[in-house]
N, C-alpha and C positions, 0 to 999 in steps of 0.2 A: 199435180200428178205424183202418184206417188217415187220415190228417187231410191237411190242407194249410192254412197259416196265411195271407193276406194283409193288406195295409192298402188300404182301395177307402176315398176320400176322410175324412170324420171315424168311420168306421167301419172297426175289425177284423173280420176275418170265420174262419171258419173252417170251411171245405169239408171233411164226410165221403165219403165211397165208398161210401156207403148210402144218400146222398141228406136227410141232414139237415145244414142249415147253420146256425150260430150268426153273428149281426150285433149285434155291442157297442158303442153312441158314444163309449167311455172315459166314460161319465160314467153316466148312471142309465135307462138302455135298455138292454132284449136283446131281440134278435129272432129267435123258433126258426120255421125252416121245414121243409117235409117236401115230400119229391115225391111226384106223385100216385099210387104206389104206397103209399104209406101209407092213403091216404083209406078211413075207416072202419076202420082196426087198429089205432088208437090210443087212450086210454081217460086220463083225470086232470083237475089242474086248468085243464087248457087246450083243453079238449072233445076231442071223439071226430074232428075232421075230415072228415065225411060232407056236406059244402054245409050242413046242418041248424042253425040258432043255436040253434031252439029247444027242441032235447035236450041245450045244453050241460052244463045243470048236473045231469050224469049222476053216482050217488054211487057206491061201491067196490063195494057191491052191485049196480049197473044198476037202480038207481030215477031216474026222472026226478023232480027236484024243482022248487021256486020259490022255496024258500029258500037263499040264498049261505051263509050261516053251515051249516045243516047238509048241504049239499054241500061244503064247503071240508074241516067237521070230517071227514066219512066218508074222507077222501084223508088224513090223518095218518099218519105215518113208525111213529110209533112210539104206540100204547093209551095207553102211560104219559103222553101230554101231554095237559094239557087241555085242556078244549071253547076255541074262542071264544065270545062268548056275547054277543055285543053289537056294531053296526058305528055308526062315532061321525062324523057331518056332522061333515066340516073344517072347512067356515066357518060353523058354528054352534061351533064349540069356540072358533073364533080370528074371533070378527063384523069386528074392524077391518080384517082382510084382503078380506073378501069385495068391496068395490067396487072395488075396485083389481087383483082376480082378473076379477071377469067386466071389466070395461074391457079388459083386456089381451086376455083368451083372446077378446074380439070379435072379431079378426082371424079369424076360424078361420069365421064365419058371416058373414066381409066382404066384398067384392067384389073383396079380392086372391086370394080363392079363389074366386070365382064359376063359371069356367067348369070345377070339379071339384066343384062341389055337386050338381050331377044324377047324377055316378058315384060319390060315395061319401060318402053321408049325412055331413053335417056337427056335428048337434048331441047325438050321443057323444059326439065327441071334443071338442066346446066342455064339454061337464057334465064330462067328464073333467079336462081344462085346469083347470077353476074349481078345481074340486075336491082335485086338485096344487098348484096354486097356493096354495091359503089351509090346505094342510096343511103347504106348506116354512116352517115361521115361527123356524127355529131356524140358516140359515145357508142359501145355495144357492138365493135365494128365485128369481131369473130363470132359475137352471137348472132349475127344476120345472117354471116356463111355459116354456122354451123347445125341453123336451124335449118335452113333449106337442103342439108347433106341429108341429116336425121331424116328431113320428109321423104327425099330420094330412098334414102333405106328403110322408112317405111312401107312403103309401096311393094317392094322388093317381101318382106317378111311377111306382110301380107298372103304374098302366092308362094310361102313356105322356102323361099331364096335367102337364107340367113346370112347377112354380110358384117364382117365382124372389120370395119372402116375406123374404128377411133385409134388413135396411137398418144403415147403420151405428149406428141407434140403438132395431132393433129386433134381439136377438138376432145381434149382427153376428160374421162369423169372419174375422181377420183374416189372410187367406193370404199377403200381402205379408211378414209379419213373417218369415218364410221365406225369405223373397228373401237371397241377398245380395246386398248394394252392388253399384247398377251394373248386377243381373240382373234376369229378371223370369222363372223358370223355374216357380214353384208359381201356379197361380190358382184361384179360386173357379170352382165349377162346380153349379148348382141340381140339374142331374142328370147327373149321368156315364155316362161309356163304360160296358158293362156288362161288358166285361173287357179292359185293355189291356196294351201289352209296356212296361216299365217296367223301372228296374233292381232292383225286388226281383224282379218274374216278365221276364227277358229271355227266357224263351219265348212268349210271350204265350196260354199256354195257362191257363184255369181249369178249373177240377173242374165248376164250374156259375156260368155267367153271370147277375149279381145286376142289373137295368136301376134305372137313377136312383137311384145312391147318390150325395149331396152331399157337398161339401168340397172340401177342398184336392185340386190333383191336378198334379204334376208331370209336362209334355211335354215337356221340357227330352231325354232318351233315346229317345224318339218322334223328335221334329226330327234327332236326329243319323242316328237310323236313314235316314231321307229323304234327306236330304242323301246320304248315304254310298251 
């Protein structure tokens, strides 16, 4: 189908003509969307789309379950692989992580999120956090928390809740390193344009405008435009 690739601040994206978009942070997030022409014609491990949570965990048959294990199994590629058969608490495998998981993912039920806690439940994504967090114990440990913060404040920018959470020593993105000498063209942005004229897109057209992606964002061909 046909695609269109851009970069919208620390995320790649990539716009179909069918209305499904993929959002990658370079690092350990994807983000699949669907226009609301899809809503209810969809069916897998990432629900059916119908507003509904609580028929997600529809199996290949269309049985509504409550079990994650044998809703996950019924979605298998291929008979020949085996069941799962077991889901294993992270920080019950790895205890010494866990106080140092929930301390961190507090931010997510803190008052730097406060005025986006009444539009989008907060303590998912804190159990989730934790739960990242005391399972990265082999390398990447701040990118497991830091990726699950981002998702929280994704969510949030989404419904136009702009939350400006990184600090330099919380999760920080260093846009300046960008710079060169002398300049000051790239900067940090909590939520960005939802589609601007840059010079990778010098039309300034996108396939489907994405509201408050974070990152880096260079105005530096913005300004000249102006001026000119």
């Amino acid at each position: 189908m046909p695609f269109q690739i851009r970069s919208m601040g620390i995320y790649l994206v990539v716009d179909t003509t069918v209305g499904l978009i993929l959002m990658w942070d370079r690092k350990t997030s994807i983000f699949i969307k669907l226009s609301p022409s899809f809503e209810g014609q969809v069916c897998g491990l990432c629900g059916n789309y119908d507003g509904n949570g609580n028929n997600d965990f529809t199996t290949r048959s269309q049985s509504v379950v409550g079990n994650v294990l044998e809703f996950a199994n019924s979605w298998k590629v291929s008979s020949s692989c085996p069941n799962a058969n077991r889901t294993k608490d992270p920080c019950t495998a790895n205890p010494y992580r866990k106080a140092w998981a929930q301390k961190q993912c507090s931010i997510i039920t803190s008052e730097v999120f406060a005025k986006c806690h009444s539009q989008v439940e907060p303590n998912e994504y804190y159990e989730a956090c934790v739960d990242d967090a005391c399972a990265c114990d082999t390398g990447g440990d701040c990118e497991c928390f830091c990726t699950a913060v981002a998702a929280y404040a994704q969510a949030c920018n989404e419904l136009d809740i702009c939350i400006s959470w990184r600090t330099p020593s919380i999760c920080p993105l260093f846009c300046d390193y960008y710079n060169p000498q002398g300049e000051c063209e790239w900067h940090y942005k909590p939520c960005g344009a939802p589609c601007m004229k840059t010079c990778n897109n010098p039309s300034g057209n996108c396939l489907h405008e994405l509201r408050g992606l974070e990152g880096k964002h260079n105005y530096a061909y913005l300004i000249l435009l102006i001026k000119s």
